[in-house]
N, CA, C and O atoms as a GROMACS GRO file, in nm:
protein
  296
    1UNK      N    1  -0.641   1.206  -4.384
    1UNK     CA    2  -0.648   1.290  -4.268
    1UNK      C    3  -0.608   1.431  -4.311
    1UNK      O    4  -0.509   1.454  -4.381
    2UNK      N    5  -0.682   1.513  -4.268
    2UNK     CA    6  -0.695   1.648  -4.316
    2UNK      C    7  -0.546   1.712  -4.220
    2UNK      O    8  -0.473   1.638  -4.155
    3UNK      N    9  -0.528   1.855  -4.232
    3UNK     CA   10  -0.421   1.866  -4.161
    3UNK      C   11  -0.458   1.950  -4.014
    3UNK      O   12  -0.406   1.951  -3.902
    4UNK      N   13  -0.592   2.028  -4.084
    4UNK     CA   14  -0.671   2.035  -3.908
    4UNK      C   15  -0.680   1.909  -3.787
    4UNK      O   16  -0.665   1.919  -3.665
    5UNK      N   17  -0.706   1.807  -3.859
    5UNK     CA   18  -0.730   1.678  -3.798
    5UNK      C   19  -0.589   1.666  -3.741
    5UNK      O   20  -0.568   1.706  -3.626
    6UNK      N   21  -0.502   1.621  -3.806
    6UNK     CA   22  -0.351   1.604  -3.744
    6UNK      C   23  -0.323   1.722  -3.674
    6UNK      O   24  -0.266   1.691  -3.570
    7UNK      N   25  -0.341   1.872  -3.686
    7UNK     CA   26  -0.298   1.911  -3.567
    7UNK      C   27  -0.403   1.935  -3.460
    7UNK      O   28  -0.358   2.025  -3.389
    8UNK      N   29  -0.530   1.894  -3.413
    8UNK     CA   30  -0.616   1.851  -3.282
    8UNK      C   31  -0.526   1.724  -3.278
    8UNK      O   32  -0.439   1.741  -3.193
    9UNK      N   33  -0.518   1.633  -3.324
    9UNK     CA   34  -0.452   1.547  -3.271
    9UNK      C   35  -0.349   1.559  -3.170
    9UNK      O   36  -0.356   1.527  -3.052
   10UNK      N   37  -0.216   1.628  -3.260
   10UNK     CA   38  -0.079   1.652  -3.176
   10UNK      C   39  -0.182   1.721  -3.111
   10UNK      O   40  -0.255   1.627  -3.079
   11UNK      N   41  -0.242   1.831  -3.068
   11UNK     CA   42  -0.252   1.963  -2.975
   11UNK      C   43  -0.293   1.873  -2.845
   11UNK      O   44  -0.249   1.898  -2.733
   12UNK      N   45  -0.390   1.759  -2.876
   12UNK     CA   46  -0.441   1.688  -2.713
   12UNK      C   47  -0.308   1.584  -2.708
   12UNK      O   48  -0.243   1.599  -2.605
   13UNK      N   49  -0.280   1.527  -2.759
   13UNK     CA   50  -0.148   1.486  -2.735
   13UNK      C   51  -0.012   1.566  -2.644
   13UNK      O   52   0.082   1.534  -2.572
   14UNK      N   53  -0.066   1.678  -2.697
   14UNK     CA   54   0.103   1.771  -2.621
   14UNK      C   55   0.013   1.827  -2.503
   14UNK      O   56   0.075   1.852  -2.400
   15UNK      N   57  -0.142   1.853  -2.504
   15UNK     CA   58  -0.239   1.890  -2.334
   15UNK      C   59  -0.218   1.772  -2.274
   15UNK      O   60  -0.220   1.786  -2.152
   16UNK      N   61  -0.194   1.635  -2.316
   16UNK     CA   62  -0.245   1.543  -2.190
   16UNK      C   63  -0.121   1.518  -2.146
   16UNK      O   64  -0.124   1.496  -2.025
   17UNK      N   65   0.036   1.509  -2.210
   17UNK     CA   66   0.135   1.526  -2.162
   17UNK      C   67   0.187   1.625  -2.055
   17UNK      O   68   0.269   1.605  -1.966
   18UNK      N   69   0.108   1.756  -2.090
   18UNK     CA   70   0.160   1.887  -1.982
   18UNK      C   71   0.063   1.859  -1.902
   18UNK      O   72   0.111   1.891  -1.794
   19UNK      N   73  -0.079   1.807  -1.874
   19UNK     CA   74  -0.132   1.818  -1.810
   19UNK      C   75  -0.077   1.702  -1.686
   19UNK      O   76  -0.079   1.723  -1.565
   20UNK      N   77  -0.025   1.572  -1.756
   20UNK     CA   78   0.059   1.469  -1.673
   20UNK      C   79   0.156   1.502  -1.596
   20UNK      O   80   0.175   1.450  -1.486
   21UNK      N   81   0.227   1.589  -1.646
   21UNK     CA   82   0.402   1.661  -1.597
   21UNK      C   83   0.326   1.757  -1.501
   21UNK      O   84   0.356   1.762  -1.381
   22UNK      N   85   0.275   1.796  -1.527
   22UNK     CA   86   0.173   1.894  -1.373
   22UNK      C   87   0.118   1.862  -1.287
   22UNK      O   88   0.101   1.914  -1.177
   23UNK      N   89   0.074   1.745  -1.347
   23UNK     CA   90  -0.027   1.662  -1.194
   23UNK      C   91   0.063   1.573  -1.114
   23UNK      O   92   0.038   1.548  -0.996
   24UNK      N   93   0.180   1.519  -1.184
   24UNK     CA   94   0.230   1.408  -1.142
   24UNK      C   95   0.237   1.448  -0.966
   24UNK      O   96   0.160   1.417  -0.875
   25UNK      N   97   0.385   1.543  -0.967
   25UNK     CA   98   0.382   1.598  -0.784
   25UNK      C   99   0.280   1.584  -0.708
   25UNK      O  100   0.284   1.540  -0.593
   26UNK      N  101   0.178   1.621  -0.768
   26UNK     CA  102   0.065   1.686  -0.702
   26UNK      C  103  -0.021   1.535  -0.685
   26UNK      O  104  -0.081   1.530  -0.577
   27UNK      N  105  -0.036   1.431  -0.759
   27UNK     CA  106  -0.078   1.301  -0.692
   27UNK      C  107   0.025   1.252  -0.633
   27UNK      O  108   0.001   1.187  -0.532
   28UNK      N  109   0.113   1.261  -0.658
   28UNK     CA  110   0.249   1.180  -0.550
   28UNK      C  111   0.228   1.212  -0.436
   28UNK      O  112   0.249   1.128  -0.348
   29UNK      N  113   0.172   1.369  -0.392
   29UNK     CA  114   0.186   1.405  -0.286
   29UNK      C  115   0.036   1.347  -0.218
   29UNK      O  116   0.033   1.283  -0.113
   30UNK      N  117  -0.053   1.373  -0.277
   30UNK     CA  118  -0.207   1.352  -0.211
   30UNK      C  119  -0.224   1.192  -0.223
   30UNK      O  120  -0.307   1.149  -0.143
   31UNK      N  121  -0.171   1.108  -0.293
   31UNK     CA  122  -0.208   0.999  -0.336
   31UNK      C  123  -0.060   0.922  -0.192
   31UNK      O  124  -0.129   0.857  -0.114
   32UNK      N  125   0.033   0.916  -0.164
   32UNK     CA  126   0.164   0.864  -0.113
   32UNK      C  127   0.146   0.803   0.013
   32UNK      O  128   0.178   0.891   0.092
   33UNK      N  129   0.108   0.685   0.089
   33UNK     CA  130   0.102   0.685   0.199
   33UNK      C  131   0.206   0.732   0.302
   33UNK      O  132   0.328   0.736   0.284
   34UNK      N  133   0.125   0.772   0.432
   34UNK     CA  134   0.195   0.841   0.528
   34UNK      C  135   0.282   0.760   0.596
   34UNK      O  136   0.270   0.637   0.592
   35UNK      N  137   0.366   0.813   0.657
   35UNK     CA  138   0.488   0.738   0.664
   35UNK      C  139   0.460   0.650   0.799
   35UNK      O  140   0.365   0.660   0.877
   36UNK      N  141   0.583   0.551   0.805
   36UNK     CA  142   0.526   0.447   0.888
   36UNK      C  143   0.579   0.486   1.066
   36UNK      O  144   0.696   0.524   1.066
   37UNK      N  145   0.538   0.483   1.163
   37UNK     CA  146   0.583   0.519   1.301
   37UNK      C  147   0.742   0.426   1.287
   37UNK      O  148   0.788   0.341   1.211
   38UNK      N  149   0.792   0.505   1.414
   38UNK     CA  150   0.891   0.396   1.442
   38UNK      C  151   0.844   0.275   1.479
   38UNK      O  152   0.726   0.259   1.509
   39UNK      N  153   0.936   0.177   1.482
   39UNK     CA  154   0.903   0.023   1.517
   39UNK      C  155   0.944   0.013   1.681
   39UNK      O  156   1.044   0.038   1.748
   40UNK      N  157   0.817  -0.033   1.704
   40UNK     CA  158   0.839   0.031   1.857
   40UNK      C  159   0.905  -0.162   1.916
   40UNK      O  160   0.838  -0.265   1.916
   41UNK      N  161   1.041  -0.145   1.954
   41UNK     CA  162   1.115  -0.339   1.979
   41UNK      C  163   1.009  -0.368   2.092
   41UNK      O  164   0.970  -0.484   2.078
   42UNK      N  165   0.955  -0.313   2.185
   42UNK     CA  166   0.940  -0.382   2.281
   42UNK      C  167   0.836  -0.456   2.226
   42UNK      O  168   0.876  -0.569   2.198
   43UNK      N  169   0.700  -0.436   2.194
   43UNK     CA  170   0.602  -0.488   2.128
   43UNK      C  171   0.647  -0.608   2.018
   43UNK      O  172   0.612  -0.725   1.999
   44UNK      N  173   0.758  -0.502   1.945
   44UNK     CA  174   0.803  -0.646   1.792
   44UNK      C  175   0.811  -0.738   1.885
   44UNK      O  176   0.710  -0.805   1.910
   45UNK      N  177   0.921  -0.758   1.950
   45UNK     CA  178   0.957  -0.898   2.064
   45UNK      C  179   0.888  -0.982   2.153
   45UNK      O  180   0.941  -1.064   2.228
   46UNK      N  181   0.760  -0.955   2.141
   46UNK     CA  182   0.670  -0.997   2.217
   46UNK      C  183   0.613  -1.125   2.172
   46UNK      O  184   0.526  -1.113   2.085
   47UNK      N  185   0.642  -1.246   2.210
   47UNK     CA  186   0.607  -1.365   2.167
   47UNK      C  187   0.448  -1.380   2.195
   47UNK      O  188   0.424  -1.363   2.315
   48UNK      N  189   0.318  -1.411   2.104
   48UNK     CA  190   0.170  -1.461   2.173
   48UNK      C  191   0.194  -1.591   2.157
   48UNK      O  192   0.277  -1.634   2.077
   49UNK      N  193   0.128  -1.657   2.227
   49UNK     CA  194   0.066  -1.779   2.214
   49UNK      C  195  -0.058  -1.807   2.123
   49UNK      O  196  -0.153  -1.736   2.154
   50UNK      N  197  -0.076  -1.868   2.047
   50UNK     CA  198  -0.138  -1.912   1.951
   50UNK      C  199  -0.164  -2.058   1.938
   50UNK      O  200  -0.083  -2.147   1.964
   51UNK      N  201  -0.293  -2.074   1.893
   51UNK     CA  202  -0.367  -2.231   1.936
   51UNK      C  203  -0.444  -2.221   1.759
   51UNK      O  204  -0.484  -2.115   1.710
   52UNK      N  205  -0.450  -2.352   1.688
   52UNK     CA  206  -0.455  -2.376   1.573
   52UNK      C  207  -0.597  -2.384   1.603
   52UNK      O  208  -0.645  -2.322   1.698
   53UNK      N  209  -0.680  -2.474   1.512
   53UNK     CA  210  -0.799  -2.505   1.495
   53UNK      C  211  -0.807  -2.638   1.505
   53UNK      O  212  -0.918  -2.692   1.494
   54UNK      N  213  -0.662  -2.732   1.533
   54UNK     CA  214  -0.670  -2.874   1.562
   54UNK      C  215  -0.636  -2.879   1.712
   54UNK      O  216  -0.634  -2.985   1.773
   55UNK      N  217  -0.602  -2.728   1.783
   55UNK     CA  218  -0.598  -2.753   1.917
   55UNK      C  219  -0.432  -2.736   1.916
   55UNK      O  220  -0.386  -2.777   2.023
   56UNK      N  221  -0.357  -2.699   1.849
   56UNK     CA  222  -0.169  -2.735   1.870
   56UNK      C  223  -0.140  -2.559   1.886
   56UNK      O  224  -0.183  -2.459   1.828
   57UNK      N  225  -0.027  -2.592   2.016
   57UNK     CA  226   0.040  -2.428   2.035
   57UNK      C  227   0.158  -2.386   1.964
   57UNK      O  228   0.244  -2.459   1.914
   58UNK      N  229   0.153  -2.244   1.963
   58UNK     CA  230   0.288  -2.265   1.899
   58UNK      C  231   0.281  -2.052   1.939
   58UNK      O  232   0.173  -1.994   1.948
   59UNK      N  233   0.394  -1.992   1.951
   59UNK     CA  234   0.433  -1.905   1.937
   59UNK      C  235   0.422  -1.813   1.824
   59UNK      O  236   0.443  -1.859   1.712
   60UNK      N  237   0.384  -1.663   1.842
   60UNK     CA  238   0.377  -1.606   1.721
   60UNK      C  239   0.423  -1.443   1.735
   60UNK      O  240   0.344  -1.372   1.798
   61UNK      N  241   0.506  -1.399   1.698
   61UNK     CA  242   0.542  -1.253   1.768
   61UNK      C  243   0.485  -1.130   1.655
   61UNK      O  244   0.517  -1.011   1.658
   62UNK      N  245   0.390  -1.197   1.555
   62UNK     CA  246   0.406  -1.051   1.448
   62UNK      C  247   0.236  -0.968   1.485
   62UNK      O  248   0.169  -1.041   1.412
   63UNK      N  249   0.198  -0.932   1.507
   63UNK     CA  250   0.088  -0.850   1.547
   63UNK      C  251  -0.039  -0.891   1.480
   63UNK      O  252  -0.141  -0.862   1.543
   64UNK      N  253  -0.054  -0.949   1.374
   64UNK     CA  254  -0.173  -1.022   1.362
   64UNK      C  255  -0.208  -1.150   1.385
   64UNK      O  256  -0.102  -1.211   1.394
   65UNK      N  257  -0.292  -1.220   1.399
   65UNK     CA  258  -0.260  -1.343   1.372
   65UNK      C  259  -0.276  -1.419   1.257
   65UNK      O  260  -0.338  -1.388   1.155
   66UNK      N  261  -0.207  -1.534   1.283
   66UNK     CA  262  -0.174  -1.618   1.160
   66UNK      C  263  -0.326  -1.663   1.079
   66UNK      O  264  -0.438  -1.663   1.132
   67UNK      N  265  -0.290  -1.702   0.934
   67UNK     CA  266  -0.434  -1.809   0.896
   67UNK      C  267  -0.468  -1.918   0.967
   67UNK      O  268  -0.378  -1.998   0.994
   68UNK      N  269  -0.572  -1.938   1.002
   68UNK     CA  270  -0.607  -2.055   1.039
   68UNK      C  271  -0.567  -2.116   1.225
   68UNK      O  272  -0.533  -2.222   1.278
   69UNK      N  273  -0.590  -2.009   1.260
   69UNK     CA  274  -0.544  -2.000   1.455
   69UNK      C  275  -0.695  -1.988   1.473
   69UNK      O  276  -0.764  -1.950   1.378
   70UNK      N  277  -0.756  -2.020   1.601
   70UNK     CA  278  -0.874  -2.001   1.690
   70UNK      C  279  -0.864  -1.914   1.718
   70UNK      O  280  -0.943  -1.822   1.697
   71UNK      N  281  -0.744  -1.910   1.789
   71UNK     CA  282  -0.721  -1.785   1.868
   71UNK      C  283  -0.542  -1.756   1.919
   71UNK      O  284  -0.446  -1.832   1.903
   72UNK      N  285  -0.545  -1.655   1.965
   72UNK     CA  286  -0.399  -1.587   2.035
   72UNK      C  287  -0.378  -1.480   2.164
   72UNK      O  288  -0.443  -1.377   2.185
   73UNK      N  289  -0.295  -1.523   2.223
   73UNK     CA  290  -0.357  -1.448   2.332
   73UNK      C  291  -0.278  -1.237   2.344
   73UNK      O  292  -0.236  -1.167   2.252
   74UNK      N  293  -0.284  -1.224   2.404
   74UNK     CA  294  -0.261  -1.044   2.387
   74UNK      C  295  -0.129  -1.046   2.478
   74UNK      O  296  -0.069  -0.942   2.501
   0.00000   0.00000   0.00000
């Protein structure tokens, strides 16, 4: 290896490092999801009713429904 060769080497080596240390903020910021609302209790606490696919009830308070339910009511 010639010594031109070794220094293109280091030189993109020490660009893709500064170019990393520069971008980093700058995707943290554009890339970061937005923050989450408050947790609103009245809704958390809200028990649905939920019916399986063999027909059995059962309670469910988290906002989606479960695997494998028919259905749930609102």
């Amino acid at each position: 290896m010639t010594r031109g060769q070794w220094l293109a080497g280091c030189l993109v080596f020490v660009a893709a490092s500064a170019c990393a240390a520069v971008s980093s903020p700058w995707a943290e910021r554009i890339f970061s999801p937005p923050p989450a609302p408050a947790a609103d209790t009245a809704n958390a606490a809200r028990a649905r009713t939920c019916i399986t696919l063999s027909g059995k009830r059962f309670e469910w308070s988290f906002p989606n429904p479960p695997f494998g339910t028919l259905s749930c009511s609102d």
